[in-house]
N, C-alpha and C positions, 0 to 999 in steps of 0.2 A: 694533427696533420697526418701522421703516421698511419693513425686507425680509420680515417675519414677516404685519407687520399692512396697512401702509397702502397697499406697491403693489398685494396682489393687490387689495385691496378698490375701490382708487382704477379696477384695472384691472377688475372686475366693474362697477360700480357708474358708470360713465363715460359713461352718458346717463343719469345720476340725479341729477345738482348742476346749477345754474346760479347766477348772479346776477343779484339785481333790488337790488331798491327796499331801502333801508334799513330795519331795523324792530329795535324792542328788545326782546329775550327774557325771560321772566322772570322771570330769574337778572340781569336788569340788563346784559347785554354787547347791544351796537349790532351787527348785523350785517349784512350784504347778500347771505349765503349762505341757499341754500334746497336742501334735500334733497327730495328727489318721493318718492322710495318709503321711507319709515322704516317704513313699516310691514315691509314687506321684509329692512330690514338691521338694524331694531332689535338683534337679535341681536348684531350686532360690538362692539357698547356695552354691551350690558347685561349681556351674558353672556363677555366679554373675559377670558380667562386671561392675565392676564401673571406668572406664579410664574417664567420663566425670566428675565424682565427681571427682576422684585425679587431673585432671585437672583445676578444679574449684578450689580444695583448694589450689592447688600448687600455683595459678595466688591469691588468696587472702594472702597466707602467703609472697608471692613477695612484692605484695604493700605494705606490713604492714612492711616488714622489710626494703625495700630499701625507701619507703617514709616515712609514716606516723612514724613509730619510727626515721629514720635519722632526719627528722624536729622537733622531739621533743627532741633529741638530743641535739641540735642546737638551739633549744629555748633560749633565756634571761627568766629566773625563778629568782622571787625575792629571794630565799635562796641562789642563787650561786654565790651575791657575796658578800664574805666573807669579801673582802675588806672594802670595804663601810661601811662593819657594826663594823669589827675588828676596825678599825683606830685610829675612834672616842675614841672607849675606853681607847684604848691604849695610846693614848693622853693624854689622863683625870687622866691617871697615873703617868705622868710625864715620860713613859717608850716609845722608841722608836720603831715602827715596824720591825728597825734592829737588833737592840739591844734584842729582845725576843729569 
């Protein structure tokens, strides 16, 4: 998004921002940013394709959920098994793991 969208724009539009005075928008957010020409760059906002970024994160939130979490899913982690660690004790009490 950075290299697609914001430098060239940041680098067009680079006597087009300043900052002043604090003032509240809206939509309720406080800001001290002021854009001079929107009329000019409404465009970047309004009319923004980003279908290659939602594709990018669609294809990253895929891996993450169909691999890399299913594998750690499925991981052996020494806390899960309770067995091993239960048994012992349970032993040591004279009390059977059925019997609990």
């Amino acid at each position: 998004m950075l290299e697609v969208v914001s430098k060239p724009f940041t680098k067009r539009y680079a006597d087009a921002y300043r900052f002043g005075q604090s003032r509240t928008c809206p939509d309720g957010i406080v800001t001290d940013f002021e854009f001079i020409r929107t009329e000019n760059a409404a465009h970047a906002w309004r009319f923004l394709d980003l279908s290659s970024h939602a594709r990018y994160l669609s294809e990253v939130l895929k891996q993450t959920v169909e691999h890399e979490m299913a594998e750690e899913a499925w991981a052996p982690h020494p806390s899960t098994n309770a067995a091993a660690i239960i048994s012992p004790a349970l032993i040591g009490t004279g009390s059977s793991a059925r019997g609990v």
